[in-house]
C-alpha positions as CSV (number, residue, x, y, z in Angstrom):
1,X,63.6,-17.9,-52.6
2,X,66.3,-15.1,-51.7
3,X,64.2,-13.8,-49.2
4,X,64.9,-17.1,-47.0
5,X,68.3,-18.1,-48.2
6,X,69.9,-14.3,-47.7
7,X,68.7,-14.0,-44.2
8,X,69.7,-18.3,-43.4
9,X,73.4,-17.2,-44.6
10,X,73.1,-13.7,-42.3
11,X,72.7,-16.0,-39.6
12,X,76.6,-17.2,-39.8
13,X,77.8,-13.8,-39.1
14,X,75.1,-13.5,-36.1
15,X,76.8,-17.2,-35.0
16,X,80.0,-15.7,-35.2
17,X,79.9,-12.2,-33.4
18,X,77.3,-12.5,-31.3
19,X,78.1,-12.1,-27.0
20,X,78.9,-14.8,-25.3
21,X,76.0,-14.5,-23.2
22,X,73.6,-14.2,-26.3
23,X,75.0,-16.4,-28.5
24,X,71.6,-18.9,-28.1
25,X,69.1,-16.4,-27.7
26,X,70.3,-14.9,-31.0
27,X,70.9,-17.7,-33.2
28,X,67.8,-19.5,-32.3
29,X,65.4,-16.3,-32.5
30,X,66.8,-15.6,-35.8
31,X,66.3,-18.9,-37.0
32,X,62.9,-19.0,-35.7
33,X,62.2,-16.1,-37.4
34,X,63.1,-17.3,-41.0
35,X,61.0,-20.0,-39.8
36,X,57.9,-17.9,-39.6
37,X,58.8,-16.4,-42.9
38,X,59.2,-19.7,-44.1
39,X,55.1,-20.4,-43.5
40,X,54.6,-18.1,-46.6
41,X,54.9,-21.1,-49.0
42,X,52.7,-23.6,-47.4
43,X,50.3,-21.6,-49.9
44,X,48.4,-24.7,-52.2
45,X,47.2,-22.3,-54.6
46,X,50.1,-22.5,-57.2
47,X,50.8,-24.8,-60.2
48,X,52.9,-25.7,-61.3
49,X,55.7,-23.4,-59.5
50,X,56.2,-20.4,-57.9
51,X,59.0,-17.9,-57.5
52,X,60.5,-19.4,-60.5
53,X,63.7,-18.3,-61.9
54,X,66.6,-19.4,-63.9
55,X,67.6,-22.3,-61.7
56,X,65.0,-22.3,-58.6
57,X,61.8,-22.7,-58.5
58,X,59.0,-23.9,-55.6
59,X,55.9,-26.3,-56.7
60,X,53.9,-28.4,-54.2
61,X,56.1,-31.5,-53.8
62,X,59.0,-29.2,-52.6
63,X,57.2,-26.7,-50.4
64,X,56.1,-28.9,-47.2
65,X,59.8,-29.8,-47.3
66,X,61.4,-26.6,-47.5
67,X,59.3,-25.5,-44.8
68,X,60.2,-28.2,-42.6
69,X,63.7,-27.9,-43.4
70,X,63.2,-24.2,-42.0
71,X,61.1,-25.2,-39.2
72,X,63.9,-28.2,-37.8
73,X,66.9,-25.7,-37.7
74,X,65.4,-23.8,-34.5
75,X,64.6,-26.8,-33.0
76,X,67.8,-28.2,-33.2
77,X,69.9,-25.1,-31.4
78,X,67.1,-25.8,-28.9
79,X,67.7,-29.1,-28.5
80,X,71.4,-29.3,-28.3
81,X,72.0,-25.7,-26.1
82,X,73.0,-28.3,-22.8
83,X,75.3,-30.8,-24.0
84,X,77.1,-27.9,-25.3
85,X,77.2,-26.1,-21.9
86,X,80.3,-26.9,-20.6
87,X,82.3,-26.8,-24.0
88,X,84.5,-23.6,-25.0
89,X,83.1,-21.0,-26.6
90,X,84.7,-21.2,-30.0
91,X,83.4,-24.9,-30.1
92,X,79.8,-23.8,-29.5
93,X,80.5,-20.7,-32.3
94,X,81.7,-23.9,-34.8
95,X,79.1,-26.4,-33.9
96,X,76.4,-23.7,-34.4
97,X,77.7,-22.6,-37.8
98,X,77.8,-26.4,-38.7
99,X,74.3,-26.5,-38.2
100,X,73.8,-23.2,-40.5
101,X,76.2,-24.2,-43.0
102,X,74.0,-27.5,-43.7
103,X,70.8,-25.2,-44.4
104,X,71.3,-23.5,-47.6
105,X,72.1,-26.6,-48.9
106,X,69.3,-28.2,-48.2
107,X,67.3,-25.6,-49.3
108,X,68.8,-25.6,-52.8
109,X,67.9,-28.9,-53.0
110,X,64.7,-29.1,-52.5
111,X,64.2,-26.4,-54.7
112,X,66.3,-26.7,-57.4
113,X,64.4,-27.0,-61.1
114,X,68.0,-28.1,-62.1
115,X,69.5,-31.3,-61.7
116,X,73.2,-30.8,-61.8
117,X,72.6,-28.3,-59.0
118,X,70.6,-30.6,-57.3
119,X,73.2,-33.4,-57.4
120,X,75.6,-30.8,-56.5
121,X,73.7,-29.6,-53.2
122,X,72.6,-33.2,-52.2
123,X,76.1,-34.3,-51.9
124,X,77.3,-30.9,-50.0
125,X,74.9,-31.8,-47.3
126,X,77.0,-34.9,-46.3
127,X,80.1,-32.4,-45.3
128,X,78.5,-30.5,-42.4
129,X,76.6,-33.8,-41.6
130,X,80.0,-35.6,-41.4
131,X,81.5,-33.1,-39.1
132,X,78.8,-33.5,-36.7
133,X,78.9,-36.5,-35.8
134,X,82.8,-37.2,-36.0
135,X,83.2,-33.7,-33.7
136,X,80.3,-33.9,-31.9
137,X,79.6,-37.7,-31.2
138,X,80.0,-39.1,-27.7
139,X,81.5,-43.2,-28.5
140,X,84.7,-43.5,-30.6
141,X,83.0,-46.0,-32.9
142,X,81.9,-42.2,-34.2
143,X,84.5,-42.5,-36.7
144,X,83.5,-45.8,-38.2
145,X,79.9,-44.8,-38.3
146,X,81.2,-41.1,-40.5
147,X,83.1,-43.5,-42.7
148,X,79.8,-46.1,-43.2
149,X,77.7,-42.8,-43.9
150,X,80.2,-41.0,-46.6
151,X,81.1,-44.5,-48.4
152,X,77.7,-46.0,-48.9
153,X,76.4,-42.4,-49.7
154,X,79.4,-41.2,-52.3
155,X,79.5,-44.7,-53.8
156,X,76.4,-44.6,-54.6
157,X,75.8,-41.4,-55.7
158,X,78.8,-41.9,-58.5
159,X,76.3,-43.9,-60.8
160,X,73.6,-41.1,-60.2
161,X,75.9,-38.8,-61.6
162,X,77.2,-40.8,-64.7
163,X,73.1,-41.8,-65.4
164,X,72.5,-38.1,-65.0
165,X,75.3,-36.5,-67.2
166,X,74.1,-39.3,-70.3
167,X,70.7,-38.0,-69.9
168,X,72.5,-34.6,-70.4
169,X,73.9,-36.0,-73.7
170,X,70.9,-37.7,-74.9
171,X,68.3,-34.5,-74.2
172,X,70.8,-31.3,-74.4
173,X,69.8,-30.4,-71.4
174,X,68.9,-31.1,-67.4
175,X,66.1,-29.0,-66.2
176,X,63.5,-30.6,-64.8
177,X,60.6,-28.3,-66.3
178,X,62.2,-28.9,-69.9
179,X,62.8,-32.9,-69.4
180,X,59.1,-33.1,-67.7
181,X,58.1,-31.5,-71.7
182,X,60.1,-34.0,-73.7
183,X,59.6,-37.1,-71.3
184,X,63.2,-38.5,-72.1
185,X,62.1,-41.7,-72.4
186,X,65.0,-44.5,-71.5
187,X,64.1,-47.6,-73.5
188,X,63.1,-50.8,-71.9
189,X,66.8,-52.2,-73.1
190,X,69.2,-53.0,-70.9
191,X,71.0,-50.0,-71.1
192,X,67.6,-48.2,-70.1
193,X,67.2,-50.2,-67.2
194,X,70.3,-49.8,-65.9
195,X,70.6,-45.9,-66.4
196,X,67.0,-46.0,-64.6
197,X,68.8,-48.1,-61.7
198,X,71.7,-45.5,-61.7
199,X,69.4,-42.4,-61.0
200,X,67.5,-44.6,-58.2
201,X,70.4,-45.9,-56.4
202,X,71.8,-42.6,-55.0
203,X,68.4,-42.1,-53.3
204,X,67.2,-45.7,-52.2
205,X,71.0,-45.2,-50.1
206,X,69.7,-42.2,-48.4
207,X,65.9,-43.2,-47.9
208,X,67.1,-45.8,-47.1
209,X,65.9,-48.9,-48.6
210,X,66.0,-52.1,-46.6
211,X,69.5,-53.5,-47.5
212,X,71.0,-50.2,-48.0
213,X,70.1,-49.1,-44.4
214,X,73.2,-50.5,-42.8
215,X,74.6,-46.9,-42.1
216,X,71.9,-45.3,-40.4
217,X,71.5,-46.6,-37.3
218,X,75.4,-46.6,-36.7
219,X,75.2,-43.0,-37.8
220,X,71.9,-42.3,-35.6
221,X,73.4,-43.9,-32.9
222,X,77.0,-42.1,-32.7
223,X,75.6,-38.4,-33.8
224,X,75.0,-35.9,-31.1
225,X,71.1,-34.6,-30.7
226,X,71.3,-32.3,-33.5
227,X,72.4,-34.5,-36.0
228,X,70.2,-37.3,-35.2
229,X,67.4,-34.7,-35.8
230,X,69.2,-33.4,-38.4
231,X,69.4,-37.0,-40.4
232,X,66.0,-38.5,-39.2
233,X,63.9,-35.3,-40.2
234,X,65.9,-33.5,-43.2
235,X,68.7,-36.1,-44.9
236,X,66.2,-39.0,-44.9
237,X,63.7,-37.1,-47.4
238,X,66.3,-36.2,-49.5
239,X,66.1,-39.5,-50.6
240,X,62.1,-39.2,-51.0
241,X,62.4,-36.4,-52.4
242,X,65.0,-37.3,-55.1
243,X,62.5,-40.6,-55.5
244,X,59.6,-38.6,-56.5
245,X,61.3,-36.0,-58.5
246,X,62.9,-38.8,-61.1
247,X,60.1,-41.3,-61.2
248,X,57.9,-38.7,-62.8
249,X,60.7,-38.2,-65.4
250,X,61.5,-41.7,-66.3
251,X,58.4,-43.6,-67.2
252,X,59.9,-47.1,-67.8
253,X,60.9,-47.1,-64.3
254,X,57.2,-48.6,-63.4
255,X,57.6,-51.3,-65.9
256,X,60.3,-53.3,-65.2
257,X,61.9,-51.5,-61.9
258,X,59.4,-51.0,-59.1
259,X,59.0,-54.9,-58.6
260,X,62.5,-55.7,-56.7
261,X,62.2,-51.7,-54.9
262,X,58.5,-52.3,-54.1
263,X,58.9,-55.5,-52.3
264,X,62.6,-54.7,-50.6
265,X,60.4,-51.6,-49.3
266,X,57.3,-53.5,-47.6
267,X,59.8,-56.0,-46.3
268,X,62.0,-54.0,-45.2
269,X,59.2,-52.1,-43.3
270,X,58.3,-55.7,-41.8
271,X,61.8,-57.0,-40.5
272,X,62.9,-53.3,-39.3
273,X,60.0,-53.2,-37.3
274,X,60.8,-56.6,-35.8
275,X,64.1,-55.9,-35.3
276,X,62.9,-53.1,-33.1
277,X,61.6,-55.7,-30.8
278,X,64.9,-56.7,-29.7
279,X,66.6,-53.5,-29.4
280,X,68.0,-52.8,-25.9
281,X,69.5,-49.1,-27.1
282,X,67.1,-46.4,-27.1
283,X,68.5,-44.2,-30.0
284,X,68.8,-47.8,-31.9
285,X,65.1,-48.5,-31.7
286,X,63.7,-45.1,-33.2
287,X,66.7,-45.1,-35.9
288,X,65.1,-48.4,-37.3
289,X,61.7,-47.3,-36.8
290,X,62.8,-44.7,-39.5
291,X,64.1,-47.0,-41.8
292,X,60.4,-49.1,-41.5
293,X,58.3,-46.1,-41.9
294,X,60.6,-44.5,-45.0
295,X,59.8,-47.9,-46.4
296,X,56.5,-47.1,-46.5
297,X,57.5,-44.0,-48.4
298,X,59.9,-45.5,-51.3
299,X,56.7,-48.3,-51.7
300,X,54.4,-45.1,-52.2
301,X,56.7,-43.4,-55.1
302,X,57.4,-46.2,-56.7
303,X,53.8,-46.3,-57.8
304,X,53.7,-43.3,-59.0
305,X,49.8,-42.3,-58.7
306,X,48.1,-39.4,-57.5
307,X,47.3,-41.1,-54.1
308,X,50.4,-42.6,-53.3
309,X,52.4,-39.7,-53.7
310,X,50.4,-37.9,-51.9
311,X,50.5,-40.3,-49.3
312,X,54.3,-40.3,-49.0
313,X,54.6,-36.6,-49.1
314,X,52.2,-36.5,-46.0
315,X,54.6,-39.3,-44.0
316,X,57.8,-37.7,-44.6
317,X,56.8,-34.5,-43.3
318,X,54.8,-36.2,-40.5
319,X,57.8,-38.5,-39.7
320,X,60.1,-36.0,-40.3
321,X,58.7,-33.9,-36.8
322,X,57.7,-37.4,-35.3
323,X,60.9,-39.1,-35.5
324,X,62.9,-35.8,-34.5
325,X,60.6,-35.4,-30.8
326,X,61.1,-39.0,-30.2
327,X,64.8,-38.3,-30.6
328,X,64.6,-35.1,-28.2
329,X,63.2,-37.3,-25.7
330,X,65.5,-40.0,-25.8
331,X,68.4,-37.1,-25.3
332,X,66.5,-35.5,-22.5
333,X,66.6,-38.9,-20.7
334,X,70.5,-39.4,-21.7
335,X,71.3,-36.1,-20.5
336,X,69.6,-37.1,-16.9
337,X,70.7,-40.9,-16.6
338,X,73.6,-41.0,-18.8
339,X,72.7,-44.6,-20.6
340,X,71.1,-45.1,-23.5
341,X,70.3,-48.8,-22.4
342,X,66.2,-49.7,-21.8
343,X,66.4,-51.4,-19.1
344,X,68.7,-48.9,-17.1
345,X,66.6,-46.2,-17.5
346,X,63.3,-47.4,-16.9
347,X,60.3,-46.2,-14.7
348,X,61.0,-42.1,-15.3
349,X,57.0,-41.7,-15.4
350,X,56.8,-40.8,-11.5
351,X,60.3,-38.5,-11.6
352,X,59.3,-36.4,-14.6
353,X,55.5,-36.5,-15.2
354,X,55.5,-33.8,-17.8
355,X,58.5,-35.6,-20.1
356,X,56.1,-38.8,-19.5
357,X,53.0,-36.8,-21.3
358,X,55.6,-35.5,-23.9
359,X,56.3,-39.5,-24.6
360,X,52.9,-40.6,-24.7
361,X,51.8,-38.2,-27.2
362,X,55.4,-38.8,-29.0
363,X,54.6,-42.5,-29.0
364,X,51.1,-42.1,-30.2
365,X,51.7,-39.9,-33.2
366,X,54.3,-42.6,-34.0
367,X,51.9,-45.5,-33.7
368,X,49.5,-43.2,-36.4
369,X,46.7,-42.7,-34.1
370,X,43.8,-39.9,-35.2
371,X,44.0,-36.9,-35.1
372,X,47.3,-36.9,-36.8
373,X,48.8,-36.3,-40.1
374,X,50.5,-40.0,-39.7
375,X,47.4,-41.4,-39.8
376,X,45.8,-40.0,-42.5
377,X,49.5,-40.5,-44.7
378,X,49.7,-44.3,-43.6
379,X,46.1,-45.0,-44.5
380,X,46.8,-43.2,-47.9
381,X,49.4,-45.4,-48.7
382,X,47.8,-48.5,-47.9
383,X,44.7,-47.5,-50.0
384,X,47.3,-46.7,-52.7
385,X,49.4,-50.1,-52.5
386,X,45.9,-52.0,-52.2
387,X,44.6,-50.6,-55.3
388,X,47.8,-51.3,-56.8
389,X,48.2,-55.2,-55.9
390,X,45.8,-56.8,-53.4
391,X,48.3,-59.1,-51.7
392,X,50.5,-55.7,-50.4
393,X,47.6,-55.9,-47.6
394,X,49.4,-58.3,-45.9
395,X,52.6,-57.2,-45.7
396,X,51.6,-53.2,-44.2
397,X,49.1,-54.7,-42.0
398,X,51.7,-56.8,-40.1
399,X,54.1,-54.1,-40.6
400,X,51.2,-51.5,-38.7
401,X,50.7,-54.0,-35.8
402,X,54.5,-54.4,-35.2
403,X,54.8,-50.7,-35.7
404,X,52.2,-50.4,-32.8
405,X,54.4,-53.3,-30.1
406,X,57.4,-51.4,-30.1
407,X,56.2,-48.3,-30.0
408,X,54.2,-49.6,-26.6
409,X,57.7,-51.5,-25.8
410,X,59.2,-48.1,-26.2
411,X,56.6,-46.2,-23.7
412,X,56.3,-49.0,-21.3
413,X,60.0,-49.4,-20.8
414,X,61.2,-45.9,-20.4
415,X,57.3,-44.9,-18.7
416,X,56.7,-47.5,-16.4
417,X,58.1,-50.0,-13.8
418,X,60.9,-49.8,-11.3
419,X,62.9,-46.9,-10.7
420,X,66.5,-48.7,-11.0
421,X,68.4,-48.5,-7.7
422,X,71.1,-46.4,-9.3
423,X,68.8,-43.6,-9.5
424,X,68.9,-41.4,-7.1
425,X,67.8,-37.6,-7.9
426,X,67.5,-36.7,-11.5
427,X,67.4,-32.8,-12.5
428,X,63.8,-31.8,-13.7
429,X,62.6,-30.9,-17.1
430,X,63.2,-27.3,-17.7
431,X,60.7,-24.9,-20.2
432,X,63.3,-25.0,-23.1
433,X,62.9,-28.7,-23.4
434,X,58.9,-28.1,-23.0
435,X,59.1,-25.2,-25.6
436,X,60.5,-27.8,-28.3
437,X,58.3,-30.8,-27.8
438,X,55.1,-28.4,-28.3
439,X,57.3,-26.6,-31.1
440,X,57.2,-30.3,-32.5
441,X,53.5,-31.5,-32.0
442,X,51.8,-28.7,-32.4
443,X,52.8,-28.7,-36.4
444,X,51.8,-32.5,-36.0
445,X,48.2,-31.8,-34.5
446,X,47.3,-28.8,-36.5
447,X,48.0,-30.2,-40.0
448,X,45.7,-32.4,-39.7
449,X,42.9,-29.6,-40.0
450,X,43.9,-28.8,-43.9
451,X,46.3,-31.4,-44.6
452,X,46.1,-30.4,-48.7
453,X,49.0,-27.8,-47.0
454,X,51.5,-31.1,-47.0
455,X,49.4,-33.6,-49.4
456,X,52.0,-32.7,-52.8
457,X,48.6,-32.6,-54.7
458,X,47.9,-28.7,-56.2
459,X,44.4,-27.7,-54.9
């Protein structure tokens, strides 16, 4: 674990002193590098963890994750190296060690075998993440989308911690290897249920459930590139994660408490997809089309068998690289037409024909067609719910068809039609922004050739 978390802090000092005129080149080749270094742990062959110590430790649900979270920090320097062109050079330093700061974190997280350090390094990612988009964000409503983001996540994160620190005083003690032994079992009385709510309600917030989603768009919306990549593909699964980690510690959870979660999920997954529809801002659309597909992914866990968590495990990481290219696009039109607005920046397909292949295969791998990963997760969990209660059927079929009209909406609005007159020239797409939408699929197109890598599931 210290062999990727030394060399992700070494990179602040490389932020810091680094040339002016290499300042980029260095910080993104580093982070690339503990990228490839990172690859090491998509090894399946270990149960139940591996490079276990006193407080770390790395089994199959965490790994797919950890590499992603490793894989996304390049990506993101990439991404946001031109609206950062013209600002001063000891704002690029800061935004840049932002983006750094946010990664240990992250990684301690999803690897932690401990869950006070856990709690602990979920709610330090919010710091960096809140600086990003208050600093960075273009709008003023910026500030009103940072305070929606640290309320609804602090407030309910507090009941996480209380249901976390009387699991401490019932069992002696919070490691996960040592509660998974004794299965502290919270009794189907009131005061069980409501300590099984507590430890859900932090990460149903920052899935998030439908209901709880209210400060994601706003926060998608306001955040420069990097933190919408940043939230979509890393923060969101978090909340997975966290899902995963303590249904398969409290058992009376699938008694009494996956009912009301189950069926907020699949609905929310319905109306978010609907309300995509009638979007007319571009960043708007694929921040709800997040919220419908992690809906999919709470549904999954709250299950809690083999299939569905395997399923779940497979979307997150496949939406995690989706949802982050569709986001690069939509900033690579921004940064040309300056409007987020459909309708104003319509009919690129003849300007940029290259960006328009980029959005096609964007758009498919968002739709779930073969060969992708996507595909394969989204017919897992529907094979999973199925089995679980016939009538779910219903509910993620609509949910798939609506998911397939505004992703075509998407495509044929930004693709196709009129050039709008206020177009004139538009500055053409450059081999960065090429280098990071392959950087993006190609993980998307070759998983699919030994997708046990991502399932969650030990071979």
């Amino acid at each position: 674990m210290l062999k990727i978390i030394l060399p992700t802090i070494m990179l602040l000092p490389t932020a810091l002193l680094s040339p002016p005129k290499f300042l980029w080149t260095n910080t993104t080749t580093h982070s690339l590098l503990i990228a490839s270094l990172s690859l090491q742990w998509l090894n399946p062959t270990y149960y139940p963890y591996k490079n276990l110590t006193q407080w770390t430790g790395i089994d199959q649900i965490s790994s797919p994750l950890l590499v992603l979270s490793c894989w996304l920090l390049p990506l993101m320097m990439m991404a946001s190296q031109n609206h950062l062109q013209h600002e001063p050079l000891t704002r690029k330093r800061i935004f840049i060690t932002t983006l750094i700061a946010i990664q240990p974190f992250i990684l301690l997280a999803f690897s932690t075998t401990e869950l006070m350090l856990f709690y602990i390094s979920f709610e330090a990612t919010l710091i960096p993440t809140l600086i990003l988009i208050t600093r960075w964000g273009n709008q003023p409503e910026r500030l009103s989308a940072g305070i929606y983001l640290l309320f609804y996540t602090l407030i309910s994160s507090l009941p996480l911690l209380i249901a976390m620190l009387h699991l401490h005083t019932q069992t002696g003690t919070l490691h996960l290897m040592v509660l998974q032994l004794t299965h502290p079992t919270l009794t189907a009385s009131w005061g069980g249920l409501l300590s099984s709510l507590a430890l859900l309600t932090a990460f149903m917030v920052k899935a998030p459930l439908y209901g709880l989603h209210l400060w994601l768009p706003k926060a998608h919306v306001e955040a420069p590139i990097a933190g919408s990549m940043l939230l979509a593909a890393l923060l969101l699964k978090l909340g997975g994660y966290g899902i995963m980690r303590l249904t398969m510690l409290t058992t009376p959870i699938s008694n009494n408490l996956h009912y009301p979660f189950l069926t907020l999920a699949l609905w929310g997954a319905l109306m978010t997809s609907s309300i995509c529809l009638r979007q007319t801002d571009l960043k708007s659309l694929i921040a709800y089309s997040s919220v419908s597909h992690m809906g999919l992914v709470i549904a999954a866990s709250m299950i809690q068998t083999h299939w569905s968590f395997s399923g779940a495990m497979i979307l997150m990481i496949s939406h995690g690289l989706t949802s982050s290219m569709l986001f690069c696009l939509a900033n690579t039109n921004y940064e040309r037409t300056h409007s987020r607005i459909l309708i104003l920046t319509r009919g690129l397909q003849p300007l940029l024909p290259l960006m328009a292949t980029w959005w096609l295969l964007a758009n498919l791998t968002n739709m779930a067609l073969p060969p992708t990963t996507n595909l394969m997760a989204e017919l897992t969990i529907m094979i999973a719910l199925f089995n679980w209660s016939a009538f779910t059927i219903i509910l993620t079929g609509i949910a798939t068809l609506l998911t397939a009209s505004y992703t075509l909406f998407m495509l044929l609005m930004t693709q196709r039609g009129m050039l709008p007159t206020h177009i004139k020239s538009i500055q053409n797409s450059n081999t960065r922004e090429h280098l990071l939408m392959t950087l993006h699929i190609t993980p998307l197109l070759l998983l699919i050739l030994k997708p046990e890598l991502i399932s969650g599931i030990p071979s």
